[in-house]
C-alpha positions as CSV (number, residue, x, y, z in Angstrom):
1,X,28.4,75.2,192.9
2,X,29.2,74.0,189.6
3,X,32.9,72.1,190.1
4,X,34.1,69.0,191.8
5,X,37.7,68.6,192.8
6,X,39.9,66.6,190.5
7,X,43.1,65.3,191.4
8,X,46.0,63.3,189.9
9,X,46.8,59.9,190.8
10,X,49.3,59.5,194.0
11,X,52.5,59.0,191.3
12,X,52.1,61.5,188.8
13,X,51.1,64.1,191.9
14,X,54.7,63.0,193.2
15,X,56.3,63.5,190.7
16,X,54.3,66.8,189.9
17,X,55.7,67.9,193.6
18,X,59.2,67.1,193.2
19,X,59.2,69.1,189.9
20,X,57.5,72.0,190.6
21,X,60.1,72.3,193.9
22,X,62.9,72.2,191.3
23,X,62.0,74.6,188.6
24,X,60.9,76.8,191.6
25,X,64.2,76.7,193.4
26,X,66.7,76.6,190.3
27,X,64.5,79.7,189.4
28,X,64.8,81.7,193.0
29,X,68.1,81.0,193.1
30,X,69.2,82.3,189.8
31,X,70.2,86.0,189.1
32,X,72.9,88.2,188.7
33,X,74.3,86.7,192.4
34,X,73.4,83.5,192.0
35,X,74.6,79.7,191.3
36,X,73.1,79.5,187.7
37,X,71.6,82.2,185.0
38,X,67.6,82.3,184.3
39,X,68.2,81.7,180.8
40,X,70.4,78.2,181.6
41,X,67.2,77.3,184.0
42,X,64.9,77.6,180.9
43,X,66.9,75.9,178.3
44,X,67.1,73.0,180.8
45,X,63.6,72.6,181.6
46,X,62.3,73.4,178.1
47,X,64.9,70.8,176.8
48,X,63.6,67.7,179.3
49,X,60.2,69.1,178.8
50,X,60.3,68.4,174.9
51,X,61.9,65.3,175.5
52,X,64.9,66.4,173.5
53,X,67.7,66.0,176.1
54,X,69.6,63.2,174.1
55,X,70.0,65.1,171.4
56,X,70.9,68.9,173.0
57,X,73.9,66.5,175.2
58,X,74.9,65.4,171.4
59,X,74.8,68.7,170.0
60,X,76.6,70.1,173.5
61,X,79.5,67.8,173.1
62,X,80.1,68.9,168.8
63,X,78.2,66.2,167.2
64,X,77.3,67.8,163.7
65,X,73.0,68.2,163.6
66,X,71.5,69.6,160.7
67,X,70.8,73.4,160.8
68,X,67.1,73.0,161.3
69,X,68.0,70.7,164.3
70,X,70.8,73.4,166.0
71,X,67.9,76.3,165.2
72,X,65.6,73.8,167.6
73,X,68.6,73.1,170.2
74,X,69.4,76.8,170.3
75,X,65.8,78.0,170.8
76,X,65.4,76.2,174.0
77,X,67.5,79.1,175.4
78,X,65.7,82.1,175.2
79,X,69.0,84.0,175.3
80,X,68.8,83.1,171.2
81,X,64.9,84.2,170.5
82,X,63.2,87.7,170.0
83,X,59.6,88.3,170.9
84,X,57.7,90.9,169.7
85,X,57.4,93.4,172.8
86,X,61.5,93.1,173.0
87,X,61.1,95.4,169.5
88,X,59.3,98.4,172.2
89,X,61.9,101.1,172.9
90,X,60.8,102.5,176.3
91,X,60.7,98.7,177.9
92,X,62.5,98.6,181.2
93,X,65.8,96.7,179.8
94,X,66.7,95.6,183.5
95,X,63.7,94.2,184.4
96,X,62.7,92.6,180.8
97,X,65.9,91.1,180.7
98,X,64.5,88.2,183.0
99,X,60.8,88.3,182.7
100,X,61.3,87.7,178.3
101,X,63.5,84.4,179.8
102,X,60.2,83.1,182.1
103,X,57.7,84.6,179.6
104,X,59.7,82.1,177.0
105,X,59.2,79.1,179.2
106,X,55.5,80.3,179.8
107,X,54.9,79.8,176.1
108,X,56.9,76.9,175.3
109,X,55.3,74.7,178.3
110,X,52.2,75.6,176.6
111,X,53.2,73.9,173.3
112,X,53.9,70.8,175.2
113,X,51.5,67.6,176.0
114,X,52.1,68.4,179.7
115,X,49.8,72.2,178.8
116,X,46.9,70.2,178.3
117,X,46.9,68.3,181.8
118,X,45.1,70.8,183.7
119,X,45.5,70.2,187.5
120,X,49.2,69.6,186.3
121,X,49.6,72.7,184.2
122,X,47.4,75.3,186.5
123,X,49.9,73.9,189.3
124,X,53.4,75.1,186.8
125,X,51.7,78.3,185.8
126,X,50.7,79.3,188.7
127,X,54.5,79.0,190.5
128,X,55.8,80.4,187.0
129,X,53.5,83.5,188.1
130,X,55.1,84.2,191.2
131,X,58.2,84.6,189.5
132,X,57.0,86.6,186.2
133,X,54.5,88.9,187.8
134,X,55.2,92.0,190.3
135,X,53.0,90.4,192.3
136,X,50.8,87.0,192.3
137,X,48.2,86.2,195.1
138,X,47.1,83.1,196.3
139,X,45.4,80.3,194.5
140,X,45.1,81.8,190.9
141,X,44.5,79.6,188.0
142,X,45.9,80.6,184.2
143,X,44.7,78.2,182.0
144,X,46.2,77.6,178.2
145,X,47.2,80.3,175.4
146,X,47.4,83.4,177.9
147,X,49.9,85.6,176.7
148,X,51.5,89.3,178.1
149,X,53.3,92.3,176.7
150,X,56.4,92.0,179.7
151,X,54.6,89.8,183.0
152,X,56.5,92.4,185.1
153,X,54.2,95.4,185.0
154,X,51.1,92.6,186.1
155,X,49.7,92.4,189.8
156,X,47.2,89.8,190.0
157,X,45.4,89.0,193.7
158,X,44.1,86.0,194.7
159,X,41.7,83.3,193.6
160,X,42.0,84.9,189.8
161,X,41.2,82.9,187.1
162,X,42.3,83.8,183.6
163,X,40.7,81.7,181.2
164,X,42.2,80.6,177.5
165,X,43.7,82.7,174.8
166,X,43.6,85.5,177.1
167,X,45.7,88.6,176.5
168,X,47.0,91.1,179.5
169,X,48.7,93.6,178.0
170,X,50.9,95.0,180.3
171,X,52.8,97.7,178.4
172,X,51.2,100.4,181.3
173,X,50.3,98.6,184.2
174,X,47.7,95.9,185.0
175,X,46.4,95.6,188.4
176,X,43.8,92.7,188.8
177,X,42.0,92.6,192.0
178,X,41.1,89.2,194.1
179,X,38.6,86.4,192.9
180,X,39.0,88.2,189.2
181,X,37.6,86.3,186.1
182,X,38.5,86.8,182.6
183,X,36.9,84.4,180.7
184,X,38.3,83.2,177.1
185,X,39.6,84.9,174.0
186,X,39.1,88.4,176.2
187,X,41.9,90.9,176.0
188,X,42.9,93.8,178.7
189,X,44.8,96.7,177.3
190,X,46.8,98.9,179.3
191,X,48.3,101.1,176.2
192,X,46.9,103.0,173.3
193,X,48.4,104.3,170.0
194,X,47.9,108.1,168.6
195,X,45.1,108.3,165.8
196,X,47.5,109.4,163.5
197,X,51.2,108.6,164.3
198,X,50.6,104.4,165.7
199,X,54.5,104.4,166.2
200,X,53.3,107.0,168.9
201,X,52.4,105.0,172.5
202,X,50.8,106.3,175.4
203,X,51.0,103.7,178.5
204,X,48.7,103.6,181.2
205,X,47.3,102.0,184.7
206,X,44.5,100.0,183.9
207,X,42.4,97.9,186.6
208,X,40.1,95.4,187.4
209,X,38.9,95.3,190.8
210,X,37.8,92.8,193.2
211,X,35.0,90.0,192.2
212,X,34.9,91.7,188.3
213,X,34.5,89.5,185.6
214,X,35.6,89.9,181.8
215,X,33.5,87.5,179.7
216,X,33.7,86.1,176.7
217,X,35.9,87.6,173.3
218,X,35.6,91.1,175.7
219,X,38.2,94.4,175.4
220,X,39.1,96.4,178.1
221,X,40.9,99.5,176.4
222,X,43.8,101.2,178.5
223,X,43.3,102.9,181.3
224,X,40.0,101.9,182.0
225,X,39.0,100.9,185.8
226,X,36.2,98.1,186.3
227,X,34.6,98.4,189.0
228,X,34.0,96.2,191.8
229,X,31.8,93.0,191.0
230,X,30.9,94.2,187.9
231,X,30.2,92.7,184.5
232,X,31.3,93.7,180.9
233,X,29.4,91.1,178.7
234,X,30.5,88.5,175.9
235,X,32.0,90.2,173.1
236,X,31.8,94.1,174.5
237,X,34.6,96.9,173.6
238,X,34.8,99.2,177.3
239,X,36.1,102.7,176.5
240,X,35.4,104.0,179.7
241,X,35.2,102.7,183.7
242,X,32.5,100.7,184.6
243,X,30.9,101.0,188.1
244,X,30.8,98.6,190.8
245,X,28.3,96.2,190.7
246,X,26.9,97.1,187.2
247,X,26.6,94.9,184.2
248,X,28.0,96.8,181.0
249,X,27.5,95.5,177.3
250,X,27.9,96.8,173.6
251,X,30.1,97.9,171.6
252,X,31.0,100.6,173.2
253,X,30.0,99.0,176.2
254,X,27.4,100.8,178.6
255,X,26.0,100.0,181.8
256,X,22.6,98.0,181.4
257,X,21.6,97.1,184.9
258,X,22.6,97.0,188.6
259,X,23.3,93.2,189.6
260,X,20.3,91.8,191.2
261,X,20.7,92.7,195.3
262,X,23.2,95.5,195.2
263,X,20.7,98.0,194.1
264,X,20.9,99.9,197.5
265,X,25.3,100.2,197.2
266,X,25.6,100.7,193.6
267,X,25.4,103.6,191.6
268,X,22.2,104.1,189.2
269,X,22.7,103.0,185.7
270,X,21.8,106.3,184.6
271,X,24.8,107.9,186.6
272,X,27.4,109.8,185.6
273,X,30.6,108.1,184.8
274,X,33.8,109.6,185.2
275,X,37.0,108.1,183.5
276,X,39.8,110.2,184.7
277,X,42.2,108.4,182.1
278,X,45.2,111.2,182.0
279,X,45.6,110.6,185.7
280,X,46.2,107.4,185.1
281,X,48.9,107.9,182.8
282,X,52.5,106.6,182.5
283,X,55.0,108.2,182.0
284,X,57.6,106.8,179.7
285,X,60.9,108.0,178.3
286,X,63.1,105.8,175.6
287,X,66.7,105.5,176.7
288,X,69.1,107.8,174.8
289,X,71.1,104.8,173.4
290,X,67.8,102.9,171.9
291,X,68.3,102.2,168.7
292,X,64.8,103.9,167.4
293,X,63.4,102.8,163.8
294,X,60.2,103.5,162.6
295,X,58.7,100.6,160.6
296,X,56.3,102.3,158.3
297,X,58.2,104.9,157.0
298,X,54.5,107.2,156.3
299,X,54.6,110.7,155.5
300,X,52.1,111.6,158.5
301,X,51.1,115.4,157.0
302,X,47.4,115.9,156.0
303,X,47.0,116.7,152.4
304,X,46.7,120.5,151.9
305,X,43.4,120.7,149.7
306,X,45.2,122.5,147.0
């Protein structure tokens, strides 16, 4: 084994405890029938969080700030901020309407001090998971820098571990299996733009399956399935499923080898392989009322060759 167990000294792990249960039941509690709106739960932990609560109770009671300090006051509350995947016209409003308000206070804790204590930050992560995610096993640990699409099309199992300046797109659907690693810089897609209109999306299911592991600076492209305790090495692009227990690499990846013991359950590397993406498909419509624009403004026709 290659860790040790770390822990926090007795007061900060107190206070760690007494946070985490306060955040967690301000944020379980709020909703459309509840005491207090996600969005107020936010702009109150972001603001004590930045250590700017002074100033917001000023700025709350009509004390005149300077515009640059009301843009900072206001952007605590993620009721006043955009992100990019809000811009996508067949999002789920309903359901986006509260994971954008936890996927803000995802990000923001990360551009605090607090991001960079590890058992501390793994520990608010991991309860903000439960709430963000459809689903969130046990035990899972998403270090800095990870970012999503929505959070709400992700189903993550337990003991996962999601290393830094990860990306999981979730614009399909992205279903990670238990004891999961992606390690750093990798990114998981789960949608795919047409070759020649980009404004053109096609969402899908992609999935990583039990005891897989992403490495370093990898792509999974959408709708791809790895397969059960297999590899896809540092810096690899996989177009298509990889099987269990194989180690895939290159760019497109391919399967290299069988991992060392599971020759007699795995598939042979020279196999086959499948990748039955238009069944994993997602169908998508765009609401009749969304307000469509298309940002490049291209005339898409092939020239004639007159």
């Amino acid at each position: 084994m290659t860790k040790r167990r770390v822990s926090l000294p007795d007061e900060m792990a107190d206070s760690l405890e007494a946070f985490l249960a306060e955040v967690d039941e301000r944020l379980s509690n709020a909703g459309p029938d509840g005491p207090e709106r996600t969005c107020e739960v936010v702009a109150d932990v972001l603001v004590d969080l930045h250590g700017d609560r002074e100033a917001y109770e000023r700025w709350q009671d009509g004390e005149r700030v300077s515009p640059a300090a009301e843009v900072r006051l206001r952007s605590y509350d993620p009721c006043n901020v955009t992100l990019e995947s809000e811009y996508y016209a067949e999002k789920d409003e309903e359901r986006f309407r509260r994971s954008k308000h936890l996927q803000w206070l995802w990000r923001q804790f990360d551009a605090t001090p607090m991001a960079d204590n590890v058992a501390f930050a793994l520990r608010f992560r991991r309860m903000l998971a439960h709430h963000l995610f459809a689903d969130c096993g046990d035990d899972c640990r998403f270090f800095k820098g990870i970012t999503f699409t929505y959070g709400h099309n992700i189903s993550v199992g337990d003991n996962v571990v999601v290393h830094d300046d990860v990306h999981l797109d979730d614009r399909g659907k992205l279903t990670v299996g238990d004891r999961v690693s992606i390690s750093d810089s990798a990114h998981v897609y789960s949608h795919d733009h047409d070759v020649v209109d980009q404004t053109h999306v096609t969402d899908y299911r992609t999935v990583l399956e039990d005891d897989a592991r992403i490495t370093y600076d990898a792509m999974v492209q959408a709708g791809v399935r790895v397969g059960e305790n297999a590899i896809v090495g540092a810096k690899s692009v996989v177009q298509d499923d990889v099987p269990a227990h194989h180690v895939a690499v290159g760019q497109p990846a391919k399967s290299v080898k069988v991992k060392p013991g599971w020759e007699d359950v795995a598939d042979p590397v020279d196999a086959d392989v499948e990748t039955p993406k238009e069944e994993r498909r997602i169908e998508r419509e765009v609401p009749d009322d969304a307000e469509i624009f298309d940002e490049f403004q291209r005339d898409l026709a092939p020239p004639s060759g007159e």
